[in-house]
C-alpha positions as a Markdown table, in Angstrom:
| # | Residue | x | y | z |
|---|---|---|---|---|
| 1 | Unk | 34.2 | 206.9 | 205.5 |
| 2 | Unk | 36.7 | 203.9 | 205.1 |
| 3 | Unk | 37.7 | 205.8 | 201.2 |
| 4 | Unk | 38.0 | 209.0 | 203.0 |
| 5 | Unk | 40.5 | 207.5 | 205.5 |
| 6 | Unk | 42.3 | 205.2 | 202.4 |
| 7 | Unk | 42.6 | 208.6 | 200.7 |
| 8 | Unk | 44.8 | 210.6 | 203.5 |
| 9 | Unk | 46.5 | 207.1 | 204.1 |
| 10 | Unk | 47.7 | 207.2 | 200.5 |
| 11 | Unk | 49.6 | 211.1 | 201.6 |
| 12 | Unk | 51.9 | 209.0 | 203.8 |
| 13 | Unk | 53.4 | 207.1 | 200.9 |
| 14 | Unk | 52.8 | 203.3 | 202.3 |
| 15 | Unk | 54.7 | 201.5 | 200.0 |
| 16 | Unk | 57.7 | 204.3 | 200.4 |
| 17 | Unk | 57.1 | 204.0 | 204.1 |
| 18 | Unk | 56.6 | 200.1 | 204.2 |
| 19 | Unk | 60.9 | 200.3 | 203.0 |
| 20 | Unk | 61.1 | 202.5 | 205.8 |
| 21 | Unk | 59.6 | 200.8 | 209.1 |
| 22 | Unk | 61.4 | 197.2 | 207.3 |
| 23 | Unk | 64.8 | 198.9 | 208.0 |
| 24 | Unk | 63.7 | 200.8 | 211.0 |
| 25 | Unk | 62.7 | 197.0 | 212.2 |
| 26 | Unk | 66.4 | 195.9 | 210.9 |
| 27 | Unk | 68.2 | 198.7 | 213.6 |
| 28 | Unk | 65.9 | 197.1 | 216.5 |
| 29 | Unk | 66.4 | 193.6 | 215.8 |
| 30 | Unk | 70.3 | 193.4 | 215.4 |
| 31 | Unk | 70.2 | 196.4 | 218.3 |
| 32 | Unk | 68.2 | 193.3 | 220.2 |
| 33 | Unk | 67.4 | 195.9 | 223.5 |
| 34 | Unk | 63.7 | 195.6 | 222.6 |
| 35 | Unk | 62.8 | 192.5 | 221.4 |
| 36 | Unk | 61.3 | 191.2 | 224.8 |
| 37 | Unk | 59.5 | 194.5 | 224.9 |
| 38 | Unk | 56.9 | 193.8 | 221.7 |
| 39 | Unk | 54.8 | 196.8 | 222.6 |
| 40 | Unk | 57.7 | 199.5 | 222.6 |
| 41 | Unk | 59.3 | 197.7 | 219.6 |
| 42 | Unk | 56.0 | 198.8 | 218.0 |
| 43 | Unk | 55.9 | 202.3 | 219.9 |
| 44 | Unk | 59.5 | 202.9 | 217.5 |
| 45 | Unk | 58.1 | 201.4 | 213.9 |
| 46 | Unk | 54.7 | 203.2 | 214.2 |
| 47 | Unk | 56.2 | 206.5 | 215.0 |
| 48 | Unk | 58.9 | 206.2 | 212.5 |
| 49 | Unk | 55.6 | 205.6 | 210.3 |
| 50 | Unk | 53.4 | 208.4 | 211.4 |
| 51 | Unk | 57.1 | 211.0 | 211.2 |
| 52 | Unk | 58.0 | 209.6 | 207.6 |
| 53 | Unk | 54.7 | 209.7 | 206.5 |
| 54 | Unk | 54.4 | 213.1 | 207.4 |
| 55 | Unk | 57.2 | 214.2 | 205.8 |
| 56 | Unk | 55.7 | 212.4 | 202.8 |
| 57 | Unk | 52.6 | 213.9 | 202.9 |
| 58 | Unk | 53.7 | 217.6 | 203.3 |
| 59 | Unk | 55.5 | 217.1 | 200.1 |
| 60 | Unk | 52.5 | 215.9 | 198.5 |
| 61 | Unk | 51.3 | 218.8 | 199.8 |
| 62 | Unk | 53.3 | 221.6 | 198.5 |
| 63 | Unk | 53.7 | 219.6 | 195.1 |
| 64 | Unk | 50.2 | 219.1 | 194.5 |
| 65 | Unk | 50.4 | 221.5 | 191.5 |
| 66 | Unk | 53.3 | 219.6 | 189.9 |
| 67 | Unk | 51.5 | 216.6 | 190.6 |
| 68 | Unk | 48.6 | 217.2 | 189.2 |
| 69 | Unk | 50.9 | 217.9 | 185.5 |
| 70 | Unk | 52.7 | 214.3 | 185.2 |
| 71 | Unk | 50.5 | 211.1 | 184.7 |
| 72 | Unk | 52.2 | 208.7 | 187.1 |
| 73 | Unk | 50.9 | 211.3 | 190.1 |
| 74 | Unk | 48.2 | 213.0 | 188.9 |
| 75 | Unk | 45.8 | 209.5 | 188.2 |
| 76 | Unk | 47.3 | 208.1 | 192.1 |
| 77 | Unk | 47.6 | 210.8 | 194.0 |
| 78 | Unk | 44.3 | 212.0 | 196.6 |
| 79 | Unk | 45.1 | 215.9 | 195.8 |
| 80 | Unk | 45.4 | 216.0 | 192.4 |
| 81 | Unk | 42.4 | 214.4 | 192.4 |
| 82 | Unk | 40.9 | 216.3 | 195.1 |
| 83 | Unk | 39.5 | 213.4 | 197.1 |
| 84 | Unk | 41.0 | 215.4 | 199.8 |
| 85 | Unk | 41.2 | 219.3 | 200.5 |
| 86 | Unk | 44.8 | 220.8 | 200.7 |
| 87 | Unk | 43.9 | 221.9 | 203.9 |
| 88 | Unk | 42.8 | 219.0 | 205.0 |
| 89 | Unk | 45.7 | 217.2 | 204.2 |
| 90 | Unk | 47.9 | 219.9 | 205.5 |
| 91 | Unk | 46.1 | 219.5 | 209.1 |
| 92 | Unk | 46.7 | 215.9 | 209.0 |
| 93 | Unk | 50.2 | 215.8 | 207.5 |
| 94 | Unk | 51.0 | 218.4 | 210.7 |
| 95 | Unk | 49.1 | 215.7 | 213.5 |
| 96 | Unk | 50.8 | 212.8 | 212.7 |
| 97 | Unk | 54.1 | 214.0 | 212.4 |
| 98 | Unk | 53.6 | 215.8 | 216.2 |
| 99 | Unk | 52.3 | 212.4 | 217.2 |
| 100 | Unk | 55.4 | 210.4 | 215.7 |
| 101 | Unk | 57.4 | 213.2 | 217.6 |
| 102 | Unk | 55.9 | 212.8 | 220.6 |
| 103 | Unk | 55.8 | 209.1 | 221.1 |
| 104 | Unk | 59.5 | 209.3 | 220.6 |
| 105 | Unk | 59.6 | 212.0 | 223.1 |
| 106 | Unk | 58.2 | 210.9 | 225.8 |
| 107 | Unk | 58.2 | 207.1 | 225.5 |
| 108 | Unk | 62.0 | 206.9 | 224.3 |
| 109 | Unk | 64.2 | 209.8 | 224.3 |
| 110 | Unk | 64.5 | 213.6 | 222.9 |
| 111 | Unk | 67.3 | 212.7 | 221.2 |
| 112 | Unk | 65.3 | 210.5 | 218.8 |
| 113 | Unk | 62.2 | 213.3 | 218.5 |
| 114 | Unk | 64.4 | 215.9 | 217.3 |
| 115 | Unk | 66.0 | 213.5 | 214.8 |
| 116 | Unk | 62.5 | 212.8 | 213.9 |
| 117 | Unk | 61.7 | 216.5 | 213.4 |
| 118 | Unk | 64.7 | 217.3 | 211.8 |
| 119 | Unk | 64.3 | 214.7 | 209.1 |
| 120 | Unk | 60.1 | 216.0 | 208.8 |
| 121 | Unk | 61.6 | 219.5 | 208.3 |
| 122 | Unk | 64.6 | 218.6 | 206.4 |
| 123 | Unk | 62.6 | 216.3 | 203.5 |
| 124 | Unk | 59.1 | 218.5 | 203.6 |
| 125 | Unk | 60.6 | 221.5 | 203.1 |
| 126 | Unk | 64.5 | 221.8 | 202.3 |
| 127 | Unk | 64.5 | 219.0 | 199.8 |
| 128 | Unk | 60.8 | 219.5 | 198.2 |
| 129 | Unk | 60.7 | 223.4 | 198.2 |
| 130 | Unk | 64.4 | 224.3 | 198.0 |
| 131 | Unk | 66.3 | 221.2 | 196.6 |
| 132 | Unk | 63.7 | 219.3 | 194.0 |
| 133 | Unk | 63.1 | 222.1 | 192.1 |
| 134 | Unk | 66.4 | 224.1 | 191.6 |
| 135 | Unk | 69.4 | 221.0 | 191.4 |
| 136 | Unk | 69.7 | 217.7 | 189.4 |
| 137 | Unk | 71.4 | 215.9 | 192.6 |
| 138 | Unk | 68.3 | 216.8 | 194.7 |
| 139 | Unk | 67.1 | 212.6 | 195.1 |
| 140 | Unk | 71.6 | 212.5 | 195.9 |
| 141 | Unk | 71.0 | 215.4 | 198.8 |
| 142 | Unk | 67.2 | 214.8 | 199.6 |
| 143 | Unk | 68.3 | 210.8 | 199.9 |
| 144 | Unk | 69.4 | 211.6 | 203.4 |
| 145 | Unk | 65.5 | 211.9 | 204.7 |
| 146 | Unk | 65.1 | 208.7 | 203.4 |
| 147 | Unk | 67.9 | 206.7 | 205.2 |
| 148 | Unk | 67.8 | 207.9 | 208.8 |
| 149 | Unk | 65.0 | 205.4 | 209.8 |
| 150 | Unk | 67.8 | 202.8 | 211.0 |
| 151 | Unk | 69.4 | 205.4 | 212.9 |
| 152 | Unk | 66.3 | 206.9 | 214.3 |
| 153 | Unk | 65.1 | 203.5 | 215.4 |
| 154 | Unk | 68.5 | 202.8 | 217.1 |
| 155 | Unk | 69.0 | 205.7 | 218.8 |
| 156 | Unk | 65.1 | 205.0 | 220.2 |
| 157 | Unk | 65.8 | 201.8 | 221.6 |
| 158 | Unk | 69.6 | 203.0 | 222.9 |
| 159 | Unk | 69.4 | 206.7 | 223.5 |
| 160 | Unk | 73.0 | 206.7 | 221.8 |
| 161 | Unk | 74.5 | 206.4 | 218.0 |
| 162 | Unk | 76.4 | 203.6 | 216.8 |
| 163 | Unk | 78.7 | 202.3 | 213.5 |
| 164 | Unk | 75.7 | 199.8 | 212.6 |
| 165 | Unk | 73.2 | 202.2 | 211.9 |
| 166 | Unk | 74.7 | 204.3 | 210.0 |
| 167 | Unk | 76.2 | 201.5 | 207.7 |
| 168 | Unk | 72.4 | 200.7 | 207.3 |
| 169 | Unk | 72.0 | 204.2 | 206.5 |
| 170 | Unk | 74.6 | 204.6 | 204.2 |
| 171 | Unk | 72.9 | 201.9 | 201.9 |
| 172 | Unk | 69.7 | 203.1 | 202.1 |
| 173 | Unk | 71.4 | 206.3 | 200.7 |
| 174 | Unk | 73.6 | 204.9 | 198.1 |
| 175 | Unk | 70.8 | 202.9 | 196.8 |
| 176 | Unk | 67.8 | 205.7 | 196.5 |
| 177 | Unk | 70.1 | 207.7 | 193.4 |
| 178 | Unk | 69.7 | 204.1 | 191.5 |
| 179 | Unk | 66.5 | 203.4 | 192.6 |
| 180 | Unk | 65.0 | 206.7 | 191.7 |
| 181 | Unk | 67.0 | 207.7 | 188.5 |
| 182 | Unk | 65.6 | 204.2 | 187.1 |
| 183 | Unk | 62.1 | 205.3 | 187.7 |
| 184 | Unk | 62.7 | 208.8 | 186.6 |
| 185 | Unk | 64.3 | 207.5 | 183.0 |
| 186 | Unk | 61.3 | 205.4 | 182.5 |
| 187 | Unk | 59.2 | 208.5 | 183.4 |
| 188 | Unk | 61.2 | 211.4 | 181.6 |
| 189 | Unk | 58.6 | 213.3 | 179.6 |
| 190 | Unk | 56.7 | 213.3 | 183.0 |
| 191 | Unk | 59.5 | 214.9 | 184.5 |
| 192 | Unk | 59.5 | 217.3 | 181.3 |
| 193 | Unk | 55.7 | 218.3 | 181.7 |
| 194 | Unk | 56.8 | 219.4 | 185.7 |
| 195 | Unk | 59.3 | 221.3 | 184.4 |
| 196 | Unk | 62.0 | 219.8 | 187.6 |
| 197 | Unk | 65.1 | 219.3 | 186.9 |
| 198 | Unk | 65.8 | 215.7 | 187.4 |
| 199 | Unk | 69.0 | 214.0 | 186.4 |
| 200 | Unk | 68.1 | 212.5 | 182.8 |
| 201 | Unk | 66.3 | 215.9 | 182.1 |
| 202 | Unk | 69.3 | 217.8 | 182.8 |
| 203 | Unk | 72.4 | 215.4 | 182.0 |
| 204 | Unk | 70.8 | 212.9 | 179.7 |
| 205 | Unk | 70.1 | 209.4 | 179.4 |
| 206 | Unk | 74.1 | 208.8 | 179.3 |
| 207 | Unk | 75.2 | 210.3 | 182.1 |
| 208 | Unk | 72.4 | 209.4 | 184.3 |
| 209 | Unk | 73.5 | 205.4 | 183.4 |
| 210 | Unk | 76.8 | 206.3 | 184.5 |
| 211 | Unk | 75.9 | 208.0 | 187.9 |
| 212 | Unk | 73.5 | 205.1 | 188.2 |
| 213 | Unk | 76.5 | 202.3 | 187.7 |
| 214 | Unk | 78.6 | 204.9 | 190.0 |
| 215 | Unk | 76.3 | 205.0 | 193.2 |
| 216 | Unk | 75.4 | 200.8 | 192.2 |
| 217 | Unk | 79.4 | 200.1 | 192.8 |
| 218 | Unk | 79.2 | 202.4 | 196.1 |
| 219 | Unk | 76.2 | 200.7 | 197.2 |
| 220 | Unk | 77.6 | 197.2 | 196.9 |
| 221 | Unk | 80.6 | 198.3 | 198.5 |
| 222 | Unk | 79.0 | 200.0 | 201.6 |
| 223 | Unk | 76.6 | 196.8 | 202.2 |
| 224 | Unk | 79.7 | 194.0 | 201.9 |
| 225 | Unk | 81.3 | 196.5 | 204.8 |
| 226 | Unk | 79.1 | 195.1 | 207.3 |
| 227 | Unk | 81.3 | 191.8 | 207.3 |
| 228 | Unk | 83.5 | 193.9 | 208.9 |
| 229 | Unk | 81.0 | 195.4 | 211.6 |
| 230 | Unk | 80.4 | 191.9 | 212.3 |
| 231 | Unk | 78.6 | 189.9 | 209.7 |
| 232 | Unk | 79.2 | 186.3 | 209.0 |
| 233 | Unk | 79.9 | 185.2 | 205.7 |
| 234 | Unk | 76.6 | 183.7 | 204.9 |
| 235 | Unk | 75.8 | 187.4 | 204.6 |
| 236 | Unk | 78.8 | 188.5 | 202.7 |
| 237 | Unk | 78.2 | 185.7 | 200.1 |
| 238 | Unk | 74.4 | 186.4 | 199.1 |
| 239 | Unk | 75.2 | 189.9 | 199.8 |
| 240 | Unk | 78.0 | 189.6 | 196.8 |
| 241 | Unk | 75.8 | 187.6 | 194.4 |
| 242 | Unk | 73.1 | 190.4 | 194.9 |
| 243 | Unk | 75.0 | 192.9 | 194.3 |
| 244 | Unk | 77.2 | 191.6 | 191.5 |
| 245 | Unk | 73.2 | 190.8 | 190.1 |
| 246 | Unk | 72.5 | 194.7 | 190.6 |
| 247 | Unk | 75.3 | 195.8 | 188.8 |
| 248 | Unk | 74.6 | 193.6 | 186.0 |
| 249 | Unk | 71.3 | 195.4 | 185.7 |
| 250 | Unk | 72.6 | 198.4 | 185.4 |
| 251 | Unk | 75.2 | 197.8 | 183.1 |
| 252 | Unk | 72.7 | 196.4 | 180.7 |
| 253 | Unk | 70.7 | 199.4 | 181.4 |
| 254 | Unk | 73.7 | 201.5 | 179.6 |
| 255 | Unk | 73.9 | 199.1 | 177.2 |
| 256 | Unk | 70.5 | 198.6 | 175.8 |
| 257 | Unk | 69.1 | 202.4 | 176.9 |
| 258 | Unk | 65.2 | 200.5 | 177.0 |
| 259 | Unk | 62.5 | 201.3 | 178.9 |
| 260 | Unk | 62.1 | 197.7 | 179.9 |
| 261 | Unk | 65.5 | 197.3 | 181.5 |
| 262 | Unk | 64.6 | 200.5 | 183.3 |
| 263 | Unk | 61.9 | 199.0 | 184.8 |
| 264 | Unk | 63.5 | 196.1 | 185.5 |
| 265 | Unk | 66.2 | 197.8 | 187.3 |
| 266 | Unk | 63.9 | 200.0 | 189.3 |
| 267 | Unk | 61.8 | 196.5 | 190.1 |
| 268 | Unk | 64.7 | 194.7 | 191.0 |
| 269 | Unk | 66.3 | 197.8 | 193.5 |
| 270 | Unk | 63.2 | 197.3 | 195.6 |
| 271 | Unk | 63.7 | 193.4 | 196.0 |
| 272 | Unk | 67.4 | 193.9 | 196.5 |
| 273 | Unk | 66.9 | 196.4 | 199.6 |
| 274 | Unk | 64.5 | 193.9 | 201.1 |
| 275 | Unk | 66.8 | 190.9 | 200.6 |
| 276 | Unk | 70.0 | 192.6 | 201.8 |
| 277 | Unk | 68.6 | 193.8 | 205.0 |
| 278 | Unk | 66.8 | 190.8 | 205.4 |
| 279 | Unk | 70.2 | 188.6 | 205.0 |
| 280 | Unk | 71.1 | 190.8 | 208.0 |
| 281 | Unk | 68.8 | 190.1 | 210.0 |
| 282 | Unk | 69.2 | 186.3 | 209.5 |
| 283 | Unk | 73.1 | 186.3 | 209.6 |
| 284 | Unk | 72.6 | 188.0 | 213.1 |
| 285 | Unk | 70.1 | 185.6 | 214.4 |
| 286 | Unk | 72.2 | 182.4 | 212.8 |
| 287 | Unk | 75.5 | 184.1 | 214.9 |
| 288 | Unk | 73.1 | 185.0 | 217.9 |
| 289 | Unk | 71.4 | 181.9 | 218.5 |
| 290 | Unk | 73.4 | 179.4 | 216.9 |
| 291 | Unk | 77.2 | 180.2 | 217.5 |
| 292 | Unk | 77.2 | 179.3 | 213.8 |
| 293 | Unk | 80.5 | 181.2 | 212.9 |
C-alpha cells in the first residue's frame, strides 16, 4: 500500500514541487499577513502543492509514451513503468488539482483559485500538448507555470497583486531556460529518441550556451532589482557574488562544451534558487526585526 501511494506521489514531481512550495513560502513570509496564522500559512503551501503537482502529473500523463522512449524518464517514472494505470493517475492528477483549487477557493479567495486553475490548465495542456512538442522555446513560454507560485501564494494571503511577487516570479522564470537547457544538453540523445524539439536539438550545442549565458545575465539582473523593492544590501552583496558565480558556470559551460560542466551548471542552478530566495527571506527578517539598515 505505502509503494502504491509513493508511486502516484512520484506524478506530482516532489523535488520540482519542493522549488515550488520554498518560493510560495518566500511570498508569505516577506508578505508577513500570515505568519501568526501557522495553519492557513499551511492551507496556501499545501494547495500550491496539490495544484502544481497536478499540473505535473497530467503532463506525466499525456507524455507517458515519450517517457517511456528516453532513459532518464522511462527507469523513474511510475507510468512508464506501469506501477500505476493511466487512468488511475489521470483520476488522481484531476482530485488533487480540484482540492488545491478548492482550498484556495473557499479558505482564501477566487482570485487565487482561478490563478491556480489557470496555471493547472495552462502547463498540463497548452505547454505539454501544444507547446513541448512543436517549438524550441517551449521550457522559455512553458516557464511561466513554473513561476507563479510566489504570486499565487501572495495574492492567497492578500487577495491583491503586488511588485514583490512578481519580481520573485520573474526569477523563477529567467532561471528555468538555464536550468533546464543544462539538463537537456547533458541529456540530448534522450531528447533525440523523443523526437521533441528542445533547444540543443534544434539550435545546437552553441547556441543553446549562448541563450543559456543570455537568460543567466537577465536572471542576475532581475534578482539584484529587489534592492530596489526594498532589500538591504546584505542581500544585494551575496546576491552579486551568486550570481557573478552563476555566470561563471556558464561561461565555462561555452567554453569547455563537457558534459561535466553541464552537470555542474544544472547542480549548481538548484542551489543558487534556494540561496537567493533564502537571502531574501533573511535580509527581510534582519530589516524587520532588527532595524539593521
Amino acid at each position: 500500500m505505502f509503494k502504491k501511494i509513493g508511486d502516484y506521489f512520484q506524478l506530482t514531481k516532489p523535488r520540482i514541487m519542493l522549488l515550488v512550495v520554498i518560493t510560495g513560502a518566500t511570498a508569505l513570509l516577506i508578505e508577513r499577513s500570515l505568519i501568526s496564522e501557522p495553519f492557513r500559512f499551511f492551507l496556501v503551501l499545501l494547495a500550491l502543492y496539490l495544484t502544481g503537482g497536478s499540473a505535473n502529473a497530467l503532463n506525466q500523463y499525456f507524455e507517458r509514451g515519450i517517457d517511456a522512449k528516453m532513459t532518464r524518464t522511462s527507469s523513474r517514472r511510475p507510468l512508464p513503468q506501469n506501477k500505476i494505470s493511466p487512468f488511475g493517475a489521470l483520476v488522481f492528477s484531476l482530485g488533487i488539482g480540484a482540492i488545491g483549487v478548492l482550498i484556495f477557493g473557499f479558505v482564501f479567495n477566487w482570485y487565487t483559485a482561478f490563478l491556480s486553475l489557470g496555471t493547472i490548465l495552462f502547463y498540463s495542456l497548452f505547454y505539454t500538448l501544444l507547446l513541448k512538442p512543436n517549438t524550441p522555446q517551449n521550457i522559455v513560454i512553458g516557464g511561466i507555470a513554473g513561476s507563479m507560485a510566489p504570486v499565487g501564494a501572495w495574492v492567497a494571503a492578500t487577495g491583491e497583486m503586488s511588485v514583490t511577487p512578481w519580481i520573485l516570479f520573474a526569477i523563477i522564470f529567467f532561471w528555468t531556460p538555464p536550468h533546464f537547457w543544462a539538463l537537456a544538453l547533458f541529456y540530448k540523445d534522450d531528447y533525440y529518441k523523443s523526437q521533441l524539439p528542445m533547444m540543443p536539438i534544434v539550435k545546437g550545442d552553441t547556441k543553446t550556451l549562448r541563450q543559456i549565458i543570455v537568460y543567466s545575465a537577465v536572471l542576475v539582473a532581475s534578482t539584484l532589482s529587489l534592492y530596489f523593492d526594498g532589500a538591504g544590501w546584505i542581500y544585494l552583496a551575496i546576491a552579486a557574488i551568486l550570481g557573478l558565480y552563476f555566470l561563471k558556470h556558464a561561461v565555462v559551460a561555452l567554453k569547455t562544451r563537457s558534459e561535466k560542466q553541464y552537470k555542474k551548471l544544472f547542480a549548481y542552478s538548484i542551489i543558487y534558487l534556494f540561496l537567493i530566495f533564502a537571502t531574501f527571506v533573511l535580509d527581510n527578517i534582519l530589516q524587520y526585526n532588527f532595524n539593521i539598515y
